[in-house]
C-alpha atoms as a printed R data frame, in Angstrom:
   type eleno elety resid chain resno       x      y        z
1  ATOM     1    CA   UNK     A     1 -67.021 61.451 -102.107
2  ATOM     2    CA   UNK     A     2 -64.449 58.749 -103.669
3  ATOM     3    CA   UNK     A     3 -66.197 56.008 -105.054
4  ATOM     4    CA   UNK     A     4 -66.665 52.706 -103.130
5  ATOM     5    CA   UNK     A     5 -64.428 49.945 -103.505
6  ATOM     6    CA   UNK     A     6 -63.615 46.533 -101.989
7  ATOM     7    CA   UNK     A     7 -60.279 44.796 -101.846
8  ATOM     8    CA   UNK     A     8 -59.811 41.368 -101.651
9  ATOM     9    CA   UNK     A     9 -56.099 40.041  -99.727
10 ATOM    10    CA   UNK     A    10 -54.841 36.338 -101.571
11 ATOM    11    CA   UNK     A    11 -56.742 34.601  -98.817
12 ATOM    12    CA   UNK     A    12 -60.127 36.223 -100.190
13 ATOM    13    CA   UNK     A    13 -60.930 38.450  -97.460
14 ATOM    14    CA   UNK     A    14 -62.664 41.614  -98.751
15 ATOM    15    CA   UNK     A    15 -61.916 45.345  -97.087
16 ATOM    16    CA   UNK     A    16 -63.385 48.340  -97.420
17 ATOM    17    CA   UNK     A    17 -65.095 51.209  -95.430
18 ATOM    18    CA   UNK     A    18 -68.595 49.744  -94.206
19 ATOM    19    CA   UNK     A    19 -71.280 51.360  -96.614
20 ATOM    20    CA   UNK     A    20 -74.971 50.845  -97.289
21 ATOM    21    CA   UNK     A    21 -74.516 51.171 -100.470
22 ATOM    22    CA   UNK     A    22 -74.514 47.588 -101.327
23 ATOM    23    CA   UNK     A    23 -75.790 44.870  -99.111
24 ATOM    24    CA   UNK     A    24 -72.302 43.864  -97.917
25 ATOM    25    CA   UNK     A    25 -74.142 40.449  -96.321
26 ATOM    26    CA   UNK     A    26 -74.288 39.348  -99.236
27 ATOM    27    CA   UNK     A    27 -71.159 38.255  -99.490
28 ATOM    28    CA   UNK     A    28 -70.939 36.776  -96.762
29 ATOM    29    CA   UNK     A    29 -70.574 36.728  -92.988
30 ATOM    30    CA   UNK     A    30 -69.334 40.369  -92.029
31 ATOM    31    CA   UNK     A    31 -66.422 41.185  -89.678
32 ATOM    32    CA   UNK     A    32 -66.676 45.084  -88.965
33 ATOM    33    CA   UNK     A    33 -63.681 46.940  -86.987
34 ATOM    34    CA   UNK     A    34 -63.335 50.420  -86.687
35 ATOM    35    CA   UNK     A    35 -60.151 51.809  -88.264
36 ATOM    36    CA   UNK     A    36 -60.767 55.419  -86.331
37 ATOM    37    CA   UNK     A    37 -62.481 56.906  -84.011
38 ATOM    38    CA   UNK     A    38 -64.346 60.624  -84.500
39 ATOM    39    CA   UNK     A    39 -64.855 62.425  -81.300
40 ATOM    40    CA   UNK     A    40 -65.193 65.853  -79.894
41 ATOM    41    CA   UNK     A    41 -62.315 67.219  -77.841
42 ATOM    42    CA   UNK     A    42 -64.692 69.704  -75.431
43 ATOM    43    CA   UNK     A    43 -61.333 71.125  -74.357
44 ATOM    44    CA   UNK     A    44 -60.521 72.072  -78.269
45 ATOM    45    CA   UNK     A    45 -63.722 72.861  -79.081
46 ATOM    46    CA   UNK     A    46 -62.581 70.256  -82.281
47 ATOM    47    CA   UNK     A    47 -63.652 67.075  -83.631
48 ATOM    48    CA   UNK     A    48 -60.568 64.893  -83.949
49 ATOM    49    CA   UNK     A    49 -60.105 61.541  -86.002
50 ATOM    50    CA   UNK     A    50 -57.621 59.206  -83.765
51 ATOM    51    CA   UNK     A    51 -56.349 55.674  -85.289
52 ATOM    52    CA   UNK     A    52 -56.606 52.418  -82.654
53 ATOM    53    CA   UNK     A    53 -53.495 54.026  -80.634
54 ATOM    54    CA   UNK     A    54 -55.082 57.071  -80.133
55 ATOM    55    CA   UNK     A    55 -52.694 59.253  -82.429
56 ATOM    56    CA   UNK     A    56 -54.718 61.528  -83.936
57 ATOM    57    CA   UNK     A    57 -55.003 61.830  -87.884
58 ATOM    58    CA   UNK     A    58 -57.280 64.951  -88.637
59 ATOM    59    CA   UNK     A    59 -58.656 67.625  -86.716
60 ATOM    60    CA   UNK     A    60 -61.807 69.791  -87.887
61 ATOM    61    CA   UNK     A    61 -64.726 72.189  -85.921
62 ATOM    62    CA   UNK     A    62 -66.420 69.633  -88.427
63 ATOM    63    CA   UNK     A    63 -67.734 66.416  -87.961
64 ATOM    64    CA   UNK     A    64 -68.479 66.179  -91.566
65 ATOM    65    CA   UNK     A    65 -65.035 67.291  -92.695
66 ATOM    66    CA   UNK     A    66 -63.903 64.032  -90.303
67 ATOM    67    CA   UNK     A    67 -66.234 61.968  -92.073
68 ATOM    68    CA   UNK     A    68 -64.652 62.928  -95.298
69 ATOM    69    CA   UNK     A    69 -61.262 62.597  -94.294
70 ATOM    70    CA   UNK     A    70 -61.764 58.934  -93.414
71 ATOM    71    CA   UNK     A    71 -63.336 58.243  -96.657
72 ATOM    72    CA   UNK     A    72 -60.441 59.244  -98.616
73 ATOM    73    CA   UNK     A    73 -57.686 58.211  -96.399
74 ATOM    74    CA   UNK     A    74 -58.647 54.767  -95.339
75 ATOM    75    CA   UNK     A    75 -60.567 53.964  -98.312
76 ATOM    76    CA   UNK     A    76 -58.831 50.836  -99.934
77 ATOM    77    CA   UNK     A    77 -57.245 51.486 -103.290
78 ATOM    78    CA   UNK     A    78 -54.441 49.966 -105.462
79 ATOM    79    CA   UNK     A    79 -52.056 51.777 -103.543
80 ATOM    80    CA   UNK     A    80 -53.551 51.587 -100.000
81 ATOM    81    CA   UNK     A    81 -54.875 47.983  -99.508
C-alpha cells in the first residue's frame, strides 16, 4: 500500500482517500465523496471499479485487487492532485 497523503488546493481544502489512519476530524469539518464505486457485475462474475459516469476503470475476480487499484490511482500525489 502507497503511503497516505493529503493535498491541500490554494484555497486550503485538503484531499485525499478517506483513511482511519489519522483522525481526519481533526482538521476540521469533513466533506467525504466517493471518487468510485466497487461492485460486482453477477453477469461477469467480476468486481469492477466505475468513476461517477459509470466508465469503468479496473476490473478484477478481486475485491481486494479493486481496493488496491483505487489506492494507487486516485491517491493524491504531486502529480495527481
Amino acid at each position: 500500500m502507497s503511503a497516505f497523503a493529503i493535498t491541500f488546493d490554494p484555497a486550503g481544502k485538503g484531499h485525499c482517500l478517506y483513511t482511519e489512519m489519522i483522525d481526519l476530524r481533526a482538521l476540521g469539518t469533513l466533506r467525504v465523496e466517493r471518487a468510485t464505486t466497487i461492485e460486482f457485475n453477477h453477469s461477469r462474475q467480476m468486481w469492477e471499479v466505475r468513476d461517477r459516469e459509470d466508465q469503468i476503470l479496473c476490473v478484477s475476480p478481486s475485491r481486494k485487487t479493486c481496493l488496491d487499484w483505487e489506492v494507487e490511482h486516485l491517491q493524491p500525489t504531486e502529480r495527481n492532485p
